[in-house]
N, CA, C and O atoms as a DFTB+ gen file, in Angstrom:
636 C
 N C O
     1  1     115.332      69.370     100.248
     2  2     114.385      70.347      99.711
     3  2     113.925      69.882      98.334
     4  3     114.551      69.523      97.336
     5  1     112.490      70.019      98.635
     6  2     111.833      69.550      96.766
     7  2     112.193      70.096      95.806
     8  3     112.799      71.105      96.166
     9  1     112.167      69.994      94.462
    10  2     112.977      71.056      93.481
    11  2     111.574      72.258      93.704
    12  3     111.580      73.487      93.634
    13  1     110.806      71.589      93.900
    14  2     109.884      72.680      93.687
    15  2     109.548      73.708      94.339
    16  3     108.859      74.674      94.010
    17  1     110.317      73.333      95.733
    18  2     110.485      74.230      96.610
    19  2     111.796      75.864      96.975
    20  3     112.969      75.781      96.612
    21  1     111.562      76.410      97.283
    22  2     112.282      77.446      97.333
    23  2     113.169      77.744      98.453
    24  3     114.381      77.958      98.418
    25  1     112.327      77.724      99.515
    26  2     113.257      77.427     100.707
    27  2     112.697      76.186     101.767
    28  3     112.479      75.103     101.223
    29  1     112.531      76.255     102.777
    30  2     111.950      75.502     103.559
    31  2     110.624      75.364     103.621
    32  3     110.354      74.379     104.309
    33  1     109.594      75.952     103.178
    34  2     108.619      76.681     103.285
    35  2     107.808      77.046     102.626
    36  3     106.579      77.018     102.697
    37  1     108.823      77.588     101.616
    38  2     107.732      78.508     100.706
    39  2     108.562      77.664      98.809
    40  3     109.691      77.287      98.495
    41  1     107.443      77.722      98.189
    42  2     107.310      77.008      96.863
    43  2     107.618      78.594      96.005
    44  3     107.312      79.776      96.164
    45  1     108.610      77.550      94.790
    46  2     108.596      78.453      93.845
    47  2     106.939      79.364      93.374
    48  3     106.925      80.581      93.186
    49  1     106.080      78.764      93.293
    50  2     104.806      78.995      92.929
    51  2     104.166      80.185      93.749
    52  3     103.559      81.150      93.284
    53  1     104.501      79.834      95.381
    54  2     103.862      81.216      95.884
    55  2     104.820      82.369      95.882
    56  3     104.537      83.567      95.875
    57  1     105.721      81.938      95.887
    58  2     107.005      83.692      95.512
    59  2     106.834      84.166      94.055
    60  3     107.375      85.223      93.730
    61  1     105.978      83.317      92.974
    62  2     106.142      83.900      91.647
    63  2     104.893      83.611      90.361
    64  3     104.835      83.717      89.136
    65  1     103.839      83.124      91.665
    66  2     102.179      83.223      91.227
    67  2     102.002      84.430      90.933
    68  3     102.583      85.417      91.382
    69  1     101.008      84.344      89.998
    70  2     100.179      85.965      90.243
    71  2      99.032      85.912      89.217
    72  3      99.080      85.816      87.990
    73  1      98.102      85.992      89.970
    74  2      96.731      85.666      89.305
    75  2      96.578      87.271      87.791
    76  3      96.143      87.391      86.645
    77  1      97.244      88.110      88.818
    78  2      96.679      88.965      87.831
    79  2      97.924      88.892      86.227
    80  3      97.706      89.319      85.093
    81  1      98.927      88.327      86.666
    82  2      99.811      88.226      85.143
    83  2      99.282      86.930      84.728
    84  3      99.818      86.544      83.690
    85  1      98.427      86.154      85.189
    86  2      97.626      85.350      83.911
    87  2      96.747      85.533      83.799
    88  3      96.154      84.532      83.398
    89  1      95.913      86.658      83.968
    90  2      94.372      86.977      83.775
    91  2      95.029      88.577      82.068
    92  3      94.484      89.125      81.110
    93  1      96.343      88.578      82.700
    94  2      96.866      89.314      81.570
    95  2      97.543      89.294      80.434
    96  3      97.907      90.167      79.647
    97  1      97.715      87.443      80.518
    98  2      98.794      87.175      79.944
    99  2      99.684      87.812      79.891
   100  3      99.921      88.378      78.824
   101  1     100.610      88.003      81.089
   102  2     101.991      88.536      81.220
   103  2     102.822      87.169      81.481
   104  3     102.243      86.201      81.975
   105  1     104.808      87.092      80.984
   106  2     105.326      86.372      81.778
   107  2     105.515      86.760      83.138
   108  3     105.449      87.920      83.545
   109  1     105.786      85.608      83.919
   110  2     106.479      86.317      84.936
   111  2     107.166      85.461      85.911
   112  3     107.077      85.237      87.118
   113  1     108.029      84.990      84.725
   114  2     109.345      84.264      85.285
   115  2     110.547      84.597      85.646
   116  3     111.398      84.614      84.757
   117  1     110.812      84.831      86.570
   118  2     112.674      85.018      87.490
   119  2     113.679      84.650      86.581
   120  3     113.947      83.511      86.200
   121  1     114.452      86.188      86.121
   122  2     115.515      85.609      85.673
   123  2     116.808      84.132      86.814
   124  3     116.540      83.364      87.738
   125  1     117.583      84.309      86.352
   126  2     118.763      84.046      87.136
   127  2     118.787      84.721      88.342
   128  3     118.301      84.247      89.369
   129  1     119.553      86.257      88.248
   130  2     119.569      87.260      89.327
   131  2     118.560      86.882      90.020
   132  3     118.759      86.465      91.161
   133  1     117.285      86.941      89.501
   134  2     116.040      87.130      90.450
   135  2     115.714      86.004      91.501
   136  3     115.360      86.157      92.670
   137  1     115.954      84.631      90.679
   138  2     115.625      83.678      91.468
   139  2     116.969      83.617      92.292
   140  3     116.514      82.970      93.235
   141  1     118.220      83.807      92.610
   142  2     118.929      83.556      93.803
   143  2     118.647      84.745      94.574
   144  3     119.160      84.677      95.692
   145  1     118.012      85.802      94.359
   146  2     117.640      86.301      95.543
   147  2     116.669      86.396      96.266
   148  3     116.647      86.910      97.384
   149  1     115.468      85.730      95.474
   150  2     114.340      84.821      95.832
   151  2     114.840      84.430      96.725
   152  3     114.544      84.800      97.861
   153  1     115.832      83.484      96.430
   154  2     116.162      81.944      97.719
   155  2     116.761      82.437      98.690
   156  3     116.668      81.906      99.797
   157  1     117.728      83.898      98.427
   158  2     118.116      84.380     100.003
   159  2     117.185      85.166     100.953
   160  3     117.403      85.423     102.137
   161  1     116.093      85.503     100.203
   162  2     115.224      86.022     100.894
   163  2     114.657      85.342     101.801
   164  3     114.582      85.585     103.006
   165  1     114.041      84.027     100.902
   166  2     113.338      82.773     102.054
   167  2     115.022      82.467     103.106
   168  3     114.958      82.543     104.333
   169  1     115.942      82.246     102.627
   170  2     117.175      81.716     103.537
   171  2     117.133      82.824     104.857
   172  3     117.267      82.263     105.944
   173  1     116.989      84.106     104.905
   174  2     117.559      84.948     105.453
   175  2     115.984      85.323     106.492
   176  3     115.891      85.254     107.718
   177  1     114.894      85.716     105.481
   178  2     113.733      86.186     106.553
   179  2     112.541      85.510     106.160
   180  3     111.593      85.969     106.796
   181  1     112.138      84.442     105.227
   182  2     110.935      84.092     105.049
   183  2     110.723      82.773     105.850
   184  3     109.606      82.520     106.302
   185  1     111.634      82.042     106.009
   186  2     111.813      80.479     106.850
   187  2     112.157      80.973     107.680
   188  3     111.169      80.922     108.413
   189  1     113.344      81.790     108.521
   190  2     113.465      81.884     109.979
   191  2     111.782      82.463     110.487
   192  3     111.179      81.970     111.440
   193  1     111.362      83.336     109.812
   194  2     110.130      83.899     110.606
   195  2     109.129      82.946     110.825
   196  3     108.453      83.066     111.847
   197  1     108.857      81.796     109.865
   198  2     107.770      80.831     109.727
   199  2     108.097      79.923     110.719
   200  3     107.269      79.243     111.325
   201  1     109.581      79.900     110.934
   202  2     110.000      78.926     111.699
   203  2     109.417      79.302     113.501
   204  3     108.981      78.659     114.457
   205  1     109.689      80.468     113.231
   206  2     109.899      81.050     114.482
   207  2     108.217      81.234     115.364
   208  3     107.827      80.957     116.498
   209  1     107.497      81.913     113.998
   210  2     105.770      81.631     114.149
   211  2     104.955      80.655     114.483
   212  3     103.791      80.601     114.880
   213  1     105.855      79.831     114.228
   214  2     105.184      78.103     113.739
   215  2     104.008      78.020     113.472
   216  3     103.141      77.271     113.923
   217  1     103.955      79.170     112.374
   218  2     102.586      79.090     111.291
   219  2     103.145      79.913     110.460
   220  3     104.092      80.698     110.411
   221  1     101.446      79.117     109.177
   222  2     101.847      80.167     107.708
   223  2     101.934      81.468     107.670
   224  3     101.291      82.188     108.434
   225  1     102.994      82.045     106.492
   226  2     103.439      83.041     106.716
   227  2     103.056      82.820     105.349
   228  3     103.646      82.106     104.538
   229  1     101.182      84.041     105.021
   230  2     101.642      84.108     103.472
   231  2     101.803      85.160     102.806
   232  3     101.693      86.265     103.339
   233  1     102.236      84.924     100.879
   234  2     103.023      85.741     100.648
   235  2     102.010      86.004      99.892
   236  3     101.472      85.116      99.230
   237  1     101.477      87.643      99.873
   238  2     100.138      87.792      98.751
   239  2     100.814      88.585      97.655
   240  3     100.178      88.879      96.643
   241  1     102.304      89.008      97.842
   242  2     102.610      89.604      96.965
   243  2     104.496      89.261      96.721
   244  3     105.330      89.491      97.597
   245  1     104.823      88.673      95.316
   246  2     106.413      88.870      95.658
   247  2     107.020      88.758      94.045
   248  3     107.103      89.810      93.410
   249  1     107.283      87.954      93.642
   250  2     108.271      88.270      92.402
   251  2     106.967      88.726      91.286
   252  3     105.871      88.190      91.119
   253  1     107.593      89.957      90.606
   254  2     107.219      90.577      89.557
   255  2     107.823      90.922      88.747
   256  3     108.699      91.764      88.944
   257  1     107.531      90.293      87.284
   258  2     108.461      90.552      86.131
   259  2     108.240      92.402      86.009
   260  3     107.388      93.075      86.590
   261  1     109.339      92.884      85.041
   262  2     108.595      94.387      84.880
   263  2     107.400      94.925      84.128
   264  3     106.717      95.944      84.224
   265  1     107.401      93.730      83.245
   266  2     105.946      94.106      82.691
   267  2     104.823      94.120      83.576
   268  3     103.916      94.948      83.654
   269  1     105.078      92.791      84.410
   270  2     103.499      93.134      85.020
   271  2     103.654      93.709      86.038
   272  3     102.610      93.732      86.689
   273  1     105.022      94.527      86.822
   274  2     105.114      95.467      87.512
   275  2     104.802      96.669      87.027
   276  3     104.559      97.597      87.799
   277  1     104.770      96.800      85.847
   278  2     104.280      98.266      85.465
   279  2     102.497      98.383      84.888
   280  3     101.802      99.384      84.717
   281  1     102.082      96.473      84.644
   282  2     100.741      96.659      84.954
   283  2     100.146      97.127      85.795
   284  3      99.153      97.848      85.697
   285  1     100.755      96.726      86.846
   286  2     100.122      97.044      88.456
   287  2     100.120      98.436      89.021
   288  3      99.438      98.811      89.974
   289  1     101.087      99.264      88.218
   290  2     101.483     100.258      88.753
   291  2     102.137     100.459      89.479
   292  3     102.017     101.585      89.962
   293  1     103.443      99.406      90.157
   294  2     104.491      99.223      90.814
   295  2     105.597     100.013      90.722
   296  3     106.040     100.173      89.585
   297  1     106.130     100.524      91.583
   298  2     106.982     101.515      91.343
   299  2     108.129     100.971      90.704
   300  3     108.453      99.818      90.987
   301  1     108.866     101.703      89.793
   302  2     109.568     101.817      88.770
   303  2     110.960     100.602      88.993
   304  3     111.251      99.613      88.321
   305  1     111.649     101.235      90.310
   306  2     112.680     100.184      91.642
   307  2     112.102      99.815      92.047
   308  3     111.983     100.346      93.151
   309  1     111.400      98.983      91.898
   310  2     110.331      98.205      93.124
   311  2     111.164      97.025      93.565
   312  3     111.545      96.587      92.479
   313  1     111.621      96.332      94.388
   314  2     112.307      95.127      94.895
   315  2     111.894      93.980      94.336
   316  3     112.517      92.980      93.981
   317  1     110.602      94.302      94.302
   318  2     109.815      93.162      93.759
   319  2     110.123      92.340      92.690
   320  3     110.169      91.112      92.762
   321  1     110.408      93.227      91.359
   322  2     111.360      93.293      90.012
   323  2     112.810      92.272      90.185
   324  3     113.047      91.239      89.559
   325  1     113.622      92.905      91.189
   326  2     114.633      92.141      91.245
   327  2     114.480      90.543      92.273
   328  3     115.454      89.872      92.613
   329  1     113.351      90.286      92.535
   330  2     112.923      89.146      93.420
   331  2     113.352      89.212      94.633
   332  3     113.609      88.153      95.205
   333  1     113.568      90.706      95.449
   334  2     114.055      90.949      96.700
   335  2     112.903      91.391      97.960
   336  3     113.191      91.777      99.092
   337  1     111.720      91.227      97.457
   338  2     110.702      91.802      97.984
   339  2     109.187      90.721      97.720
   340  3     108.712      90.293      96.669
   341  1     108.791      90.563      98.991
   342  2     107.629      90.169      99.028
   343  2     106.471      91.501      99.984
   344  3     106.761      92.608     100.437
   345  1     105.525      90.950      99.978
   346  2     104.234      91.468     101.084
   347  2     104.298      90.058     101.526
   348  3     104.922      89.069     101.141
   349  1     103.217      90.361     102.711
   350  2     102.796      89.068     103.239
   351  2     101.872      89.288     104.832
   352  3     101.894      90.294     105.541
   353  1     101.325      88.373     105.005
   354  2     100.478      88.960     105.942
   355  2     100.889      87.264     107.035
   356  3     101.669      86.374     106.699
   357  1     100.072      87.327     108.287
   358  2      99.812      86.032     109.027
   359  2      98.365      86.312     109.512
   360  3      97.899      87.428     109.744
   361  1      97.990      85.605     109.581
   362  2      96.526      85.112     110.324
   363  2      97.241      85.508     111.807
   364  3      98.258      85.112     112.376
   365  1      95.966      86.700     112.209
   366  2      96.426      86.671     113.793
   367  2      97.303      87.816     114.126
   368  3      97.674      87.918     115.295
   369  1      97.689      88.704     113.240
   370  2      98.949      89.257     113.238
   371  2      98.561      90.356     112.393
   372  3      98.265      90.096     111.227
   373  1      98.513      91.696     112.855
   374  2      97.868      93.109     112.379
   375  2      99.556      93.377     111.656
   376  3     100.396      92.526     111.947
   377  1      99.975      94.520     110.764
   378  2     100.783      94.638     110.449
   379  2     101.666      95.509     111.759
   380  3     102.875      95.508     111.529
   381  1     101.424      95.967     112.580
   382  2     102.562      96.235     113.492
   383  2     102.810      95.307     114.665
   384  3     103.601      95.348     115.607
   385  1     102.257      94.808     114.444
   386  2     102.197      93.193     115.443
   387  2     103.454      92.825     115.045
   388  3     104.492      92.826     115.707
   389  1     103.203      92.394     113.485
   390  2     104.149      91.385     112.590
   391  2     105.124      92.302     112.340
   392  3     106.158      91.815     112.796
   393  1     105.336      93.292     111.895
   394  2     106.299      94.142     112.191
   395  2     107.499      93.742     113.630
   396  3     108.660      93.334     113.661
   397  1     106.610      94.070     114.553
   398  2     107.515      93.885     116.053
   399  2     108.075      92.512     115.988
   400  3     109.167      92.393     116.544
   401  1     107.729      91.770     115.602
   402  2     108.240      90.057     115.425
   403  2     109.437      89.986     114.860
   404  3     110.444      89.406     115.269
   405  1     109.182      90.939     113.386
   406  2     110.308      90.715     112.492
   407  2     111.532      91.783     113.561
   408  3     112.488      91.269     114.143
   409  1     111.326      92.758     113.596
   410  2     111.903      93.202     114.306
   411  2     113.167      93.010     115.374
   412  3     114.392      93.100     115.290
   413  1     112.081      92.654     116.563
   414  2     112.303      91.685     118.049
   415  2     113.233      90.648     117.595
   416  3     114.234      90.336     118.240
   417  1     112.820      89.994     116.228
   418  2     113.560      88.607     116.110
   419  2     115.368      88.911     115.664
   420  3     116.313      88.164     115.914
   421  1     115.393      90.148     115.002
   422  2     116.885      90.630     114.330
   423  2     116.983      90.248     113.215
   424  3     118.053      90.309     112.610
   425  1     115.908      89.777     112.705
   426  2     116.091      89.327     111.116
   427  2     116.598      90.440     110.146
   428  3     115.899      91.452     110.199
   429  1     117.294      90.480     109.565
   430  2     117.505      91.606     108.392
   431  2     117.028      91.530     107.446
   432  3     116.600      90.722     106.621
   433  1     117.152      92.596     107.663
   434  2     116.388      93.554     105.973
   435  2     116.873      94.830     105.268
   436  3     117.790      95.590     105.579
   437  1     116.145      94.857     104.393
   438  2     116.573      96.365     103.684
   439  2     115.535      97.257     104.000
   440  3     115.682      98.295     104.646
   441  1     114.072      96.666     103.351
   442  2     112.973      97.399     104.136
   443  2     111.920      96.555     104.496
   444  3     111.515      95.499     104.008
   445  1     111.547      97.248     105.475
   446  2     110.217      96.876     106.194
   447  2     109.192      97.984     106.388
   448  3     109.331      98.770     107.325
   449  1     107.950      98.104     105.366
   450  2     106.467      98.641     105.685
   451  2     105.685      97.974     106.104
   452  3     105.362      96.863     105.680
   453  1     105.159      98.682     107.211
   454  2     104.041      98.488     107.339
   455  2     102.821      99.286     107.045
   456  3     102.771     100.473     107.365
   457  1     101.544      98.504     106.273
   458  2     100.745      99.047     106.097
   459  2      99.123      99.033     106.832
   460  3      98.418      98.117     107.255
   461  1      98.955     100.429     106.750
   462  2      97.373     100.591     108.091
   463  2      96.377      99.407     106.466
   464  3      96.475      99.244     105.250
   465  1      95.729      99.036     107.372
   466  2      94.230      98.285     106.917
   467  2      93.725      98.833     105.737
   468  3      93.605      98.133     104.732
   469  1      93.319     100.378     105.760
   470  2      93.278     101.027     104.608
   471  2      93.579     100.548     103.212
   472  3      92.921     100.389     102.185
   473  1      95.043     100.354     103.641
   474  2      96.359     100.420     102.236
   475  2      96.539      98.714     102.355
   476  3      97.734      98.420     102.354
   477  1      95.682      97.589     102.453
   478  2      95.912      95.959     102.547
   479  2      96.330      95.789     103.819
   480  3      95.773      94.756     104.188
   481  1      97.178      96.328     104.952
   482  2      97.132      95.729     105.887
   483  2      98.279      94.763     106.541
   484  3      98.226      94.256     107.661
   485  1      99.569      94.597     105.362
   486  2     100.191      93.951     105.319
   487  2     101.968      94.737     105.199
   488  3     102.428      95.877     105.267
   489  1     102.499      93.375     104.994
   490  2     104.056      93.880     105.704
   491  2     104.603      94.026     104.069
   492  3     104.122      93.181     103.313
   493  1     105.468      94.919     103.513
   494  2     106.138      94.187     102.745
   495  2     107.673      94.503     103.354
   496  3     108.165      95.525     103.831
   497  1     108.287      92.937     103.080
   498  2     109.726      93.198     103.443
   499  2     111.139      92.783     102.438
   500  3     111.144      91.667     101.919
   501  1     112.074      93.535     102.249
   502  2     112.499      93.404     101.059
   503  2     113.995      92.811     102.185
   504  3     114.100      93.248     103.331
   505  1     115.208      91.607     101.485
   506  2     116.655      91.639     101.666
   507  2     117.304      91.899     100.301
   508  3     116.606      91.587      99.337
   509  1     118.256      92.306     100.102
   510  2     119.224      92.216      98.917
   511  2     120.677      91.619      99.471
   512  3     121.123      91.792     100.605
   513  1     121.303      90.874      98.388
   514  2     122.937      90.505      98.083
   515  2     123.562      91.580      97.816
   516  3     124.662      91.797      98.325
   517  1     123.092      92.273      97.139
   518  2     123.689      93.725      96.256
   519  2     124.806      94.384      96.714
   520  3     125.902      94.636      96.214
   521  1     123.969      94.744      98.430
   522  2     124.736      96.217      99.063
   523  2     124.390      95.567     100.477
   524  3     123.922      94.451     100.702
   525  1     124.798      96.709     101.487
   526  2     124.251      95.857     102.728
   527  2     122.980      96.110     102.898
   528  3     122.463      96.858     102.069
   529  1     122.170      95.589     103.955
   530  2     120.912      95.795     103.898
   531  2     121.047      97.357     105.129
   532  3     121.893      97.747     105.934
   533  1     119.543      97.895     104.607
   534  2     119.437      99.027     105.180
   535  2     118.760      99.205     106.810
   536  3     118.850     100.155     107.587
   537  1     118.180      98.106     106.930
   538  2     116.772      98.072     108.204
   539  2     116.436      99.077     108.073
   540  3     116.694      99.784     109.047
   541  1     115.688      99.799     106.891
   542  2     114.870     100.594     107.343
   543  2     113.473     100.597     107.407
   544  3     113.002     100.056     106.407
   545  1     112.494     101.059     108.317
   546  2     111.071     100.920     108.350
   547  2     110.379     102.003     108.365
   548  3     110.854     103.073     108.745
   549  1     108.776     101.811     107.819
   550  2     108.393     102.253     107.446
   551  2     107.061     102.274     107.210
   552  3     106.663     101.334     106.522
   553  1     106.013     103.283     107.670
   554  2     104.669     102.905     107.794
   555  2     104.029     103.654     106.528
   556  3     104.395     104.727     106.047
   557  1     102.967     102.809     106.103
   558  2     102.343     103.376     104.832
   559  2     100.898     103.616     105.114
   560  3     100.146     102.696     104.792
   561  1     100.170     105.069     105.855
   562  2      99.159     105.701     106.167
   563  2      98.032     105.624     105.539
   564  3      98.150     105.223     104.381
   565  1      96.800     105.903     105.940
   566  2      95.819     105.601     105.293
   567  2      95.860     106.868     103.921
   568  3      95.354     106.855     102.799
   569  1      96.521     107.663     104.487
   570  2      96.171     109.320     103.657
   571  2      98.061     109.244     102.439
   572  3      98.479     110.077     101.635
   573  1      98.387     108.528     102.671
   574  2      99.462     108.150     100.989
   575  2     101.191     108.463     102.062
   576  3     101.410     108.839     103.214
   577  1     101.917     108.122     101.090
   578  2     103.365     108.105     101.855
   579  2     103.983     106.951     102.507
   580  3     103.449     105.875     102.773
   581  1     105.010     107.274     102.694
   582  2     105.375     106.247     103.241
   583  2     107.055     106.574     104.376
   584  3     108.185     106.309     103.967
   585  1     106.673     107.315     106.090
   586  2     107.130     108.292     106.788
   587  2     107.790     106.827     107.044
   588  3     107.461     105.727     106.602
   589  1     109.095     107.308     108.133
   590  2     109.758     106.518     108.700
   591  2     109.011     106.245     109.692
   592  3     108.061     107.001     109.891
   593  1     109.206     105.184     110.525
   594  2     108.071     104.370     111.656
   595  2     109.107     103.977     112.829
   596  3     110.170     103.606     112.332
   597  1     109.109     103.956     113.902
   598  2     109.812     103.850     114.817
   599  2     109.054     102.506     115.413
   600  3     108.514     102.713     116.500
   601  1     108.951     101.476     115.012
   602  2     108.145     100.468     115.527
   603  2     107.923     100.146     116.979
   604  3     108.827      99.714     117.694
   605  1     107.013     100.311     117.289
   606  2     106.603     100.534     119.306
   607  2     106.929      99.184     119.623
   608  3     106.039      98.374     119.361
   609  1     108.271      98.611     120.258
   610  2     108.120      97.368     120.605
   611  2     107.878      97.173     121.674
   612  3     108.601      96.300     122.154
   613  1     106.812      97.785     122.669
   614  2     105.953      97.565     123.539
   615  2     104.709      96.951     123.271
   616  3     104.274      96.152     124.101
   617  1     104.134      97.169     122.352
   618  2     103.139      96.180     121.345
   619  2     101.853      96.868     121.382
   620  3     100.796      96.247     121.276
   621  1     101.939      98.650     121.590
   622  2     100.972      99.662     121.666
   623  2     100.593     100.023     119.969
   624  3     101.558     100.124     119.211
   625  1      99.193     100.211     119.402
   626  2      98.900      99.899     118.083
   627  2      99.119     101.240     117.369
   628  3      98.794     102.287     117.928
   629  1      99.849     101.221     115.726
   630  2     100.181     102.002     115.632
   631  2      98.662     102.972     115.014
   632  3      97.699     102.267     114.713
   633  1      98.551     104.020     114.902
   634  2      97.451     104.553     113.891
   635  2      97.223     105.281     112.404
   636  3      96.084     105.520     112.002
């Protein structure tokens, strides 16, 4: 693995880019804590899934220092903060599609949303070292919230 790389897959750069903390001049560098759970994240669900896709899996959203988590308006615990949480979308792949994948596949997690088109459209999925993980899921509506989701793994679309 390159140093520059994070896991198999995915580069330090796309787990901890962010256009908008340099359009703000924010830092937004991973402590310690943050970056080994960066790397179990890719270890645990960001490379098995890519692997498993055998395509890009990208990440439009994932490590956020707290400053520019509270630019964004990121919630306060956001996973994101502790580098346990990305978004991410695939080409080809609606968010309950990609949902059922992660799912189907047994990958763990703590959480998994999915969000309608409305709200971006995309998955975010968080693991932690911390505690055990929770699997819990979760759909985020066009009209706000975020209800528990029983993911249809028949592959019927959610609304």
């Amino acid at each position: 693995m390159a140093p520059e790389m994070l896991g198999k897959y995915f580069s330090w750069r796309e787990l901890t880019g962010s256009q908008a903390a340099r359009s703000l001049a924010i830092s937004n560098h991973p402590d310690t804590a943050a970056q080994h759970a960066l790397a179990a994240l890719c270890a645990e669900v960001l490379d098995p899934l890519r692997e498993h896709l055998a395509i890009p899996v990208r990440v439009t959203s994932g490590f956020r220092s707290a400053e520019l988590n509270e630019a964004l308006g990121g919630a306060v615990q956001s996973q994101h903060v502790r580098g346990e949480a990305v978004d991410i979308k695939v080409r080809g792949y609606d968010a309950p599609a990609l949902a059922r994948v992660i799912v189907t596949m047994g990958l763990p997690f703590d959480q998994l949303i999915g969000y309608h088109p409305s709200r971006g459209g995309h998955i975010h999925v968080s693991y932690t070292t911390r505690r055990p993980n929770r699997g819990e899921v979760r759909w985020a509506p066009p009209g706000g919230g975020y209800p528990m989701w029983d993911v249809d793994l028949a592959g019927d679309e959610h609304s």
